[in-house]
N, C-alpha and C positions, 0 to 999 in steps of 0.2 A: 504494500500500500504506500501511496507516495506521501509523504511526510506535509503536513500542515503548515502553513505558514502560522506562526503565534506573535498576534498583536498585542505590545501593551502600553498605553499611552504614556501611563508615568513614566516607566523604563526612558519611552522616549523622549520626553518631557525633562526627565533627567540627565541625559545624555546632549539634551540642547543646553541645559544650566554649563554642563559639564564643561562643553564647548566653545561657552562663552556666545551662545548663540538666546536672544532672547525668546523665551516659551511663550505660547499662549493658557491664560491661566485656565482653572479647572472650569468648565463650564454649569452653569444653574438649567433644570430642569428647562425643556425647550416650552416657549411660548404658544400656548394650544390656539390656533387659527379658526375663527371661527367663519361660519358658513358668510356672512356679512364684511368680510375682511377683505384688506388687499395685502396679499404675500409680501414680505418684504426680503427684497432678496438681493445676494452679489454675483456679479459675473469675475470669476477666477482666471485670466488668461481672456486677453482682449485683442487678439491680431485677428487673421481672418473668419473664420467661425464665429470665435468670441464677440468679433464688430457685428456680425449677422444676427447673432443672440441679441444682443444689445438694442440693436434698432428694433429691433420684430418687440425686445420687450416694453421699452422706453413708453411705448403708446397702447399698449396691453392695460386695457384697464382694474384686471384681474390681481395686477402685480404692482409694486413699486418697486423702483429700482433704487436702491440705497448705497449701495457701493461698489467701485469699480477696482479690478485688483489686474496688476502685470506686473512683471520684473523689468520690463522697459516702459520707462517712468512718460515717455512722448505718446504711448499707446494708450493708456487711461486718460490721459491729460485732454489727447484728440475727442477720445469717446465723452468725456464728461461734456464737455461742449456740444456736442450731437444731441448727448438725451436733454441739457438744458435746452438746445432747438426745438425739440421736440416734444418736452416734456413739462419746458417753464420748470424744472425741477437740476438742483445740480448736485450730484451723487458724488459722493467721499470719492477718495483716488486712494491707493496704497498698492507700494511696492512688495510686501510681504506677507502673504497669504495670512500668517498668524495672528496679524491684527484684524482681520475679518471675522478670524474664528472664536476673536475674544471676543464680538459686539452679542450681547443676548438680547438685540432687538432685533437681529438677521434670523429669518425664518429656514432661507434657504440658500443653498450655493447652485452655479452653472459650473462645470468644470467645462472649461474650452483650451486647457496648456495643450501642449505634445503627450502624447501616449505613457510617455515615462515615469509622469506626474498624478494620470487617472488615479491608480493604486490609492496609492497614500493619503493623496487629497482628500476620494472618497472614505477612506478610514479615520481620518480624521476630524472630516464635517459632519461624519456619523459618532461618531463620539461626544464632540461638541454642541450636538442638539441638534445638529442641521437636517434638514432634507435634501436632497444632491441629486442632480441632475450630470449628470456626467457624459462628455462624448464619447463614440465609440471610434476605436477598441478602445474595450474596455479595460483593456490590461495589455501589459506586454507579454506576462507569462501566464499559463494556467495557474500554478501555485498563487500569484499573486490577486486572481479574480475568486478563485475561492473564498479566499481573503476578504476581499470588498462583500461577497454575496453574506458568507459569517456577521459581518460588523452589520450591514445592514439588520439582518435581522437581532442579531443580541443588543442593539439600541433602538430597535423600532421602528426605524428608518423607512419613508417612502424614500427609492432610489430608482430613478426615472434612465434609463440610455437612451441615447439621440441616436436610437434607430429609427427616426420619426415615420420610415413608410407606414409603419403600423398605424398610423392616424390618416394616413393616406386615401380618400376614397378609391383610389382609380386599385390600390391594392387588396382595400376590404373587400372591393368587388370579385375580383380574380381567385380570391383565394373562396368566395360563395359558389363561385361555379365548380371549380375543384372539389370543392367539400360536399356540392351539390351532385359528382359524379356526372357532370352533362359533356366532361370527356375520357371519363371511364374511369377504368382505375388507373391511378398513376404510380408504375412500376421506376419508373427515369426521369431527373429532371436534370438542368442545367444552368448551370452560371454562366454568365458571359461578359468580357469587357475588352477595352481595348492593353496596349504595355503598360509598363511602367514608363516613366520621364523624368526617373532620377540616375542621375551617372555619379560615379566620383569625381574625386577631383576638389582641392577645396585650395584657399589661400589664405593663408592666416593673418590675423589685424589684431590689432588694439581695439575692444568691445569698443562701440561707440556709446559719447555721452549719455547716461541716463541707466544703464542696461550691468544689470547685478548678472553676471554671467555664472559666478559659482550661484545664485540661489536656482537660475536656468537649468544650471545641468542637474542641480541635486542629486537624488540619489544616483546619477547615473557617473561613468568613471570623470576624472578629473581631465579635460583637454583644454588648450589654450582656445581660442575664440574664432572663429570662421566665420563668415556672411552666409557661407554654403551649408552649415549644420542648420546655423539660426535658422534660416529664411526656406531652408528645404531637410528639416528632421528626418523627413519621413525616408531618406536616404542611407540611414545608417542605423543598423542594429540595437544602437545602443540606447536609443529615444521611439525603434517604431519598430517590428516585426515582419516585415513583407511589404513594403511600398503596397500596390494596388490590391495585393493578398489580402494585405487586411485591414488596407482604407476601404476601398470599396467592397471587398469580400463580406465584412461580416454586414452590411445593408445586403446584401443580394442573398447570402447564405440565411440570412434571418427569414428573408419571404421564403428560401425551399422550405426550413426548416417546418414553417407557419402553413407550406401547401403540404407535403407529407406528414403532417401531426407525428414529428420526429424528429428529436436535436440531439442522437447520442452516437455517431460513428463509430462502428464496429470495427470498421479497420481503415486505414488514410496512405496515399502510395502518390510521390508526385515528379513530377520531370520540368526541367527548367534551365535558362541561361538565357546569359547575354551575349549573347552569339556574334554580333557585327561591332561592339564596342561596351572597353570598362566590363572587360572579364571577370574581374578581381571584385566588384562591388556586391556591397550584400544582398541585396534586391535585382531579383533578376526578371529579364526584361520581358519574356515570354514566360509561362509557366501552363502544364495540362497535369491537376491536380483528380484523383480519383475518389471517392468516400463511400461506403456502402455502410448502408444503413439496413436494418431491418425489415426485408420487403421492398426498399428500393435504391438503385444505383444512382449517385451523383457526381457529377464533373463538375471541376473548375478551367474554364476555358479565357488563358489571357494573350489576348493573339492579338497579331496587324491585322488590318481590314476587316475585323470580327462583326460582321454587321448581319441579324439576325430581321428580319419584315422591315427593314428600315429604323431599326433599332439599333444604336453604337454599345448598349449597353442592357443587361435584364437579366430574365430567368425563363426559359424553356421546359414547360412540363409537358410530359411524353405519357398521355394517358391512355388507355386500350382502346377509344374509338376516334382522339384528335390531340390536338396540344394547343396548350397556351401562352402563348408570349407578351410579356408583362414588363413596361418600364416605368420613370413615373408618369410618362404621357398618357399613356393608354395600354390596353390589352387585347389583343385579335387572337380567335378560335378559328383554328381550322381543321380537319374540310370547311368550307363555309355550309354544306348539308346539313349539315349539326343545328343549325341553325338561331346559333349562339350570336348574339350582335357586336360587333365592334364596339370598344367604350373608349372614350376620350374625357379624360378628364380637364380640371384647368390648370391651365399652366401655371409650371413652380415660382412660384413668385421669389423666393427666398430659398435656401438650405434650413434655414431655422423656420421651421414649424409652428404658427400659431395654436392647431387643433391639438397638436405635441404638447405645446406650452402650456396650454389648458385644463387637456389632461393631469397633466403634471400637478398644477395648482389645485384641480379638484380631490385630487387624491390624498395632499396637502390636508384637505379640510376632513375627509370624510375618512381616513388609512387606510382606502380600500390600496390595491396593488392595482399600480398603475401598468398603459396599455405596453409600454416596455420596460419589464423588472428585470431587475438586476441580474436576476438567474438565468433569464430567457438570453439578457443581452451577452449575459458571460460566455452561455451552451455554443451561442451564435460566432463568437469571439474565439473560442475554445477550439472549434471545428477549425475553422483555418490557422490557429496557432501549429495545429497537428500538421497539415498539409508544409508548414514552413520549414517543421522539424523534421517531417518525413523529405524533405530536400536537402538538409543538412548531410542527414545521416544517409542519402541515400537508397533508402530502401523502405520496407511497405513496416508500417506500425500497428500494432495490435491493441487496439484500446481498452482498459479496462474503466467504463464509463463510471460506474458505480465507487469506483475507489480512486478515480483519476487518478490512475497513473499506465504507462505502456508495457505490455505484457512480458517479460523474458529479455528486456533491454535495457541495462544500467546504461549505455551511454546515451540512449536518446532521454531517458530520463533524468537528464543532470542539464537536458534543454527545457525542462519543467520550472525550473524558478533560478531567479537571476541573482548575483548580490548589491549589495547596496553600498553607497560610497558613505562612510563616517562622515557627519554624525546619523544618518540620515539612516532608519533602518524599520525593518518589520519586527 
């Protein structure tokens, strides 16, 4: 069985005195939000996402927005001015997340950092009373999403991922028809997208004014400062797991997951490289991942010219009498005999999700489990973590879902949880 991550806040808490790093102090009972209320909450990590969040919430009348949080001091500073445009209202600024997590009149956090940061963040806005809203992936390792799914529920915690298609009408729809069996049973489904468009290569600088670079990397190892890490994480292992593997994979793996009533891979086998350029880089640029699940086969397809009904991007379900192709645009069934109709939904206005947000806030009120818990977003997350590690090591992995860990493989399970850089730990 693969060993537990064990949180503990004091320990950590301790080890920030230790360090000469200031704590945030013990948190009081969180603020029970009543049906009549408006959420009061902070966005953590305010560059691109984070800015998305931000504007979609600024005029949310459901929320207030109270404080903006970044380790580069010009990115909140930007945002606070925006939601004042927008909002007549001008939210706190702070460089260091732990001043956020000491205000006991913040309801809730948005996590929008780099992947490296989900982890911890969410373990500790869940300790601190918060309710946390966290982008996906959810994690960089399984060992550390475990983690987050534990604290959530040993504090109580609504904990929302930004897999927002779930709030998606054009996706509730696709996935009625599947569930409705009106293209049979679905033995196959598929993922699709286009490469990756991260290479190596990087040039080292003097962080630019404003920007705490050791709070940036945190737990992650100690390097000097790059414009190339900053401005493109998702490039290197040590802040993100599979470039388009598991930015986009765990959005797309979460709809198979939600069409086949199935998120536990039996076993994960994947093939991949950067074949015409930046050999050596961790994220490779092609990748055809395989997952077999319970009753049905799944692929991860990341190819050039991957264009599926006129879709650059989706999910392919291959049911006994037709299939469904599903992006956020729309959904087409074919044969067209089936006589299933075309849907078009409206165009995305945004990445950030109001009906997401919503959710999120109602759930806030009432504890029900929101429409993407933690678990769901983890299993989603989980599933392609395994396809990354079956590329590492090469060869096909054996999952034991129930005990998370891989069957008869000490070396790929030592890709199950990462460490942490002093002071900074689980």
């Amino acid at each position: 069985m693969a060993k537990r991550i064990q949180f503990s806040r004091r320990s950590f808490l301790a080890g920030m005195a230790a360090a000469g790093v200031g704590a945030v102090q013990p948190a009081a009972s969180a603020r029970r939000v009543s049906a009549n209320d408006r959420v009061r909450i902070a966005v953590i990590g305010n560059g691109g996402m984070g800015s998305r969040h931000i504007e979609a919430l600024a005029v949310n009348p459901n929320c207030q927005l109270a404080a903006l949080c970044d380790v580069y001091t010009p990115r909140f500073e930007e945002n606070q001015k925006k939601v004042e445009e927008l909002s007549g209202q001008r939210p706190d600024g702070y460089q260091d997340f732990r001043r956020v997590l000491d205000r006991k009149d913040i309801d809730a956090i948005f996590i929008a950092t780099p992947d490296h940061w989900h982890p911890l963040l969410t373990i500790l806005g869940c300790e601190a009373g918060k309710d946390v809203y966290v982008e996906k992936p959810v994690c960089p390792t399984i060992q550390e999403g475990r983690a987050m799914v534990d604290a959530a529920r040993r504090y109580g915690r609504v904990v929302q991922v930004g897999t927002q298609q779930r709030s998606m009408p054009v996706f509730q729809k696709a996935i009625e028809v599947i569930h409705q069996g009106q293209i049979g049973e679905v033995v196959t489904a598929t993922a699709f997208i286009d490469v990756n468009g991260w290479t190596i290569g990087e040039h080292i600088e003097e962080p630019p004014p404003g920007l705490d670079w050791d709070l940036w990397l945190g737990p992650a190892p100690k390097v000097p400062y790059s414009p190339q890490r900053f401005g493109g994480f998702m490039g290197w292992h040590d802040y993100a797991r599979g470039g388009q593997l598991t930015n986009w994979g765990v959005h797309l793996m979460d709809i198979v997951h939600w069409g086949i009533r199935a998120d536990r891979p039996l076993n994960v086998s994947a093939v991949g490289g950067s074949y015409r350029h930046s050999p050596g880089q961790d994220n490779y640029e092609t990748i055809e991942a395989s997952f077999e699940y319970a009753g049905c086969n799944v692929t991860w397809e990341q190819r050039h010219s991957n264009i599926h009904q006129q879709k650059f991007y989706g999910i392919r379900f291959f049911g006994t009498e037709g299939q469904l192709v599903v992006d956020r645009g729309s959904y087409v069934v074919r044969p067209s005999s089936l006589g299933v109709p075309d849907f078009v939904g409206e165009p995305e206005k945004s990445w950030a999700n109001t009906d997401h947000h919503n959710n999120f806030f109602h759930c806030i009120k009432t504890r029900e489990k929101p429409a993407a818990d933690i678990e769901q977003g983890f299993r989603s997350t989980a599933a392609v973590l395994l396809a990354g590690i079956a590329l590492k090591t090469g060869r096909r992995l054996d999952w034991d879902a129930e005990n998370e860990t891989i069957l008869h493989d000490p070396q790929a399970n030592r890709h199950l949880s990462r460490a942490y850089r002093a002071p900074w730990h689980l």
